[in-house]
Every structure is written in C-alpha cells, then in structure tokens.
C-alpha positions in Angstrom: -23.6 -9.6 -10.8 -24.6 -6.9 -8.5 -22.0 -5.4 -7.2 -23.6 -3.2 -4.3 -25.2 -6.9 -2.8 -21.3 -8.5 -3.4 -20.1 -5.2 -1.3 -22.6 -5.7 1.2 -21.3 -9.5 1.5 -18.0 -8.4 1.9 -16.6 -8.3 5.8 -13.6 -8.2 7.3 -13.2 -12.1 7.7 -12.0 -12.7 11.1 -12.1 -16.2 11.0 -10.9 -18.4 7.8 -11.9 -22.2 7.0 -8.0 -23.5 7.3 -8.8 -26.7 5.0 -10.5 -25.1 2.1 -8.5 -23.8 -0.5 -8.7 -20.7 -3.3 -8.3 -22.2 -6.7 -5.7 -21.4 -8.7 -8.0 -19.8 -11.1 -9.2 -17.1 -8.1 -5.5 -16.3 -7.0 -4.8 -15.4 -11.0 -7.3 -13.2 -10.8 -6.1 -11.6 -7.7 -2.6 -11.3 -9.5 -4.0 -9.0 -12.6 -6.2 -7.2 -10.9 -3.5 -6.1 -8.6 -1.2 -5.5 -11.9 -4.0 -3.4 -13.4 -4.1 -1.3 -10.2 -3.7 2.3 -10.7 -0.9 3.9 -9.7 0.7 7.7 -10.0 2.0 8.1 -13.9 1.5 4.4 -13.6 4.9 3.7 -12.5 3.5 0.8 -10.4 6.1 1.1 -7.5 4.5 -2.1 -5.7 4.9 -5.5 -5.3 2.8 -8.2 -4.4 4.1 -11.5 -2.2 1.4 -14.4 -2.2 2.7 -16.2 1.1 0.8 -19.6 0.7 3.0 -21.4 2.5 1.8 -22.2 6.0 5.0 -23.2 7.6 6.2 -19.5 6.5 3.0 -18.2 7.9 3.3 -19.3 11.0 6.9 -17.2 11.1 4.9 -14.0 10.2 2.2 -14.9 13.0 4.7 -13.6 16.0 5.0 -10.1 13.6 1.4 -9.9 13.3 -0.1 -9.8 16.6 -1.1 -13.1 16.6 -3.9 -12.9 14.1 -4.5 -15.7 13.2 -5.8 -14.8 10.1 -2.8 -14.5 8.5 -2.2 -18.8 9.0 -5.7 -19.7 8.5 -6.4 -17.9 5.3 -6.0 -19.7 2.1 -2.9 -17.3 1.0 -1.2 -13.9 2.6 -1.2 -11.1 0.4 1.7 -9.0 1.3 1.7 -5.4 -0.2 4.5 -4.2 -0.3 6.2 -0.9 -1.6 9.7 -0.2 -3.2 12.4 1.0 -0.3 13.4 3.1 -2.7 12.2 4.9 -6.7 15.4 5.2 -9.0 16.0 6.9 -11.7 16.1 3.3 -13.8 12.5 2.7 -12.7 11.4 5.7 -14.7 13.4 4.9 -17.9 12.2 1.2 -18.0 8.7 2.6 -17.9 9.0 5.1 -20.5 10.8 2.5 -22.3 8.0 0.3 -22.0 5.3 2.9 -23.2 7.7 3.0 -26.1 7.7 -0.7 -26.8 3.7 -1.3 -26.1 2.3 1.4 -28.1 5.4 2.7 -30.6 5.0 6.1 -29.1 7.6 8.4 -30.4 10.8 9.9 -28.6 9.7 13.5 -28.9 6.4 12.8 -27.2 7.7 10.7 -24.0 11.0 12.4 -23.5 9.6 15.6 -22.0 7.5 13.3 -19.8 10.2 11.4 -18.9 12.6 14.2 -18.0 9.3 15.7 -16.0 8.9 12.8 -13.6 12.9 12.0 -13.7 13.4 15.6 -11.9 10.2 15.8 -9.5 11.6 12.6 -8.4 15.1 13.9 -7.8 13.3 16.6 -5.9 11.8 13.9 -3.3 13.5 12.7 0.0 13.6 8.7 -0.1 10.7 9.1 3.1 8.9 10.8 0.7 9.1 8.7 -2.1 8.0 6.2 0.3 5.2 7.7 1.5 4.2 8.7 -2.5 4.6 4.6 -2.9 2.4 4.1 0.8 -0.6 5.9 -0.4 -0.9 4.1 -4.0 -0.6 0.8 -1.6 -4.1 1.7 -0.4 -5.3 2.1 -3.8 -4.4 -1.3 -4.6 -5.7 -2.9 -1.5 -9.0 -1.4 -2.0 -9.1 -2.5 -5.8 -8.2 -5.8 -4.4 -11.1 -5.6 -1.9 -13.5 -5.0 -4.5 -12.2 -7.7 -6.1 -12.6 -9.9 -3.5 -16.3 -9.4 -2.9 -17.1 -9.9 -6.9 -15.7 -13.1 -6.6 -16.8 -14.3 -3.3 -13.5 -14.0 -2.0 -12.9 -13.7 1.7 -10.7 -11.3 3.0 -9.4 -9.3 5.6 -8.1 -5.9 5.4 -4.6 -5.6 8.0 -2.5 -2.8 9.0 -1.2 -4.0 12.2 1.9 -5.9 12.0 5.3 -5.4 12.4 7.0 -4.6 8.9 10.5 -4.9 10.2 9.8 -8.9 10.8 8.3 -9.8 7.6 10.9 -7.7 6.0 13.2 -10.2 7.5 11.0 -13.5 7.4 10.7 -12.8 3.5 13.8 -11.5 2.6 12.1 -8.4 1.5 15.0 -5.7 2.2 17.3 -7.5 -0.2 14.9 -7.0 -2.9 14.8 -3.6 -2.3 11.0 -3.9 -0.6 9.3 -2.8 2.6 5.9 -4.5 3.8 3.6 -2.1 4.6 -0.1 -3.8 3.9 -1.7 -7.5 4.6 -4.4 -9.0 2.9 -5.2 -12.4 4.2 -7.5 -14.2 1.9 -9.7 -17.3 1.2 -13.5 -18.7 2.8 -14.8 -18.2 6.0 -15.7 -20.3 8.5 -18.7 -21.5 9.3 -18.8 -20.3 12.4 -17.2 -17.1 12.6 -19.5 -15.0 14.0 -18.6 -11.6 12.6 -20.3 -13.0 9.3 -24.1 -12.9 10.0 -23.5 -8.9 11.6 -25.0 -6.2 10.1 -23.2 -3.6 8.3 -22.7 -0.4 10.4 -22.8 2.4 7.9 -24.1 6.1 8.4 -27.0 6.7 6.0 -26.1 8.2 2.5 -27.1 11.7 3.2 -24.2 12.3 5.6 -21.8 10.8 3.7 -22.4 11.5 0.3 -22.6 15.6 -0.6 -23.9 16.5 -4.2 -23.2 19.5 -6.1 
C-alpha cells in the first residue's frame, strides 16, 4: 500500500452511497484503531458511539445542520469525551498496567500519585478541554485509517452537542459529544470526488532544521 496515494484519495466525502454498506470486518477495524489511539499517559478518556441506525440518525440530522452526511453514511462515528476524569479512572488504569505487564507497586505508585494530583489541580473545563484535544488525535488516526482502507469519510465539527447528548443518552453515561465522523462509500456522483487537492507546496509548510 502507498500510503501518500491512499491520502491523496482521501476527501471529505460530502455525499455517501445510502444503500451500500461497510462490512463488518471494516467497522472492527475502525473499533481498534480507535482503541489503539494515543492519548495523554494513555488514560484513554474517550468513547466512541457507532450510530448505525438510520432511524436514530435521522434524530441527530436536526442537531447537525442538516448534513446529510450523517444519515447517508454507512455508520456515525460519534467521539465523544468523558464530562468528567475521576480519580477512579486513574486507579483502574494503573491497575491495569499492573495486571497486563506485572509491573510492581513501587514503580507505578509514584506515577500514579503524579497524575492523581495534577488531576486534582484541573477545573472540570479543563479536564475537558485536556480530553477535547486528545479527541482530535483520534479522529485524525481514524482518518488515516480510513484512507488505508478505502474508507470514506467525512471529518464534522459542526453540530449541536447538547442534542446528541440527549438523542443518545450520552450525559447519563457521563459523556459529551464533541466530534463526528460519518463514514462509508461515496457516491457516484458526488462531485467533490474528482477535485483536486488544494495544498500549499511542501516548502512553505514543511521547515527543516
């Protein structure tokens, strides 16, 4: 595979084919790539919600600014980030670490008390916006993903959190929405396809040292 000609591929799909479907195979690899998404001390403080369900969908559309992307897409990534990081989120973690790889209590407990106290030292806003940015790391990883296996996909920002929050019972599960992926195959006859990429050339982008 080349992955600069997949990237090249890749656009931000404006119109989906609404009858074809992404195998179940595809969507699993979706799930582990977003599971092996980095995140800060890789406390992984996001969730994924795979909205296939079109009835649902067309609930979200009236949040979404009627993009229509979001029903005609195969499946609705929603990336979502925890309304809150507690204290318990940090001792299941180390507690993990301690199960996976049998790493001793006088390694991780310094570690642990570290992250324990610089969370304590973070408003909740900020501990959502910590979780915000590490959203964007797993939507561009995702992205990526996308274009190395011919998936389509568009990139959103613009909705309105609050409604999905409610249309997928998100608060009660301690979530907020804050990033949309819609994905699946384009249409034929989306237009948007066949443009060329507008980049700026690599010498005023890229500065080497």
């Amino acid at each position: 595979m080349d992955i600069i000609k997949q990237l090249e591929w890749r656009y931000a799909t404006k119109k989906f084919d609404a009858t074809k479907k992404l195998s179940t195979h595809k969507i699993n690899i979706l799930k582990q790539a977003f599971n092996l998404t980095a995140t800060s001390f890789g406390l992984q403080t996001l969730k994924l919600v795979i909205v296939e369900n079109t009835e649902i969908r067309n609930q979200l559309l009236a949040h979404s600014y009627n993009q229509k992307q979001v029903v005609y897409a195969s499946h609705l990534l929603v990336i979502c980030i925890q309304d809150n990081v507690l204290q318990s989120d940090v001792i299941n973690y180390y507690d993990n670490i301690k199960k996976l790889r049998n790493t001793p209590e006088s390694i991780l407990k310094p570690y642990r008390e570290g992250l324990v106290q610089m969370m304590e030292k973070m408003t909740i806003p900020e501990r959502q916006q910590w979780s915000t940015n590490q959203a964007y790391i797993a939507l561009g990883n995702l992205m990526t993903v996308c274009a190395a296996e011919n998936i389509d996909a568009c990139p959103m920002e613009g909705f309105i959190a609050t409604g999905y929050n409610d249309i997928l019972n998100l608060t009660e599960k301690n979530l907020k929405a804050v990033l949309l992926l819609p994905v699946g195959i384009r249409a034929s006859d989306d237009m948007f396809a066949d443009f060329k990429k507008v980049r700026k050339p690599l010498e005023e982008t890229i500065i080497e040292i």
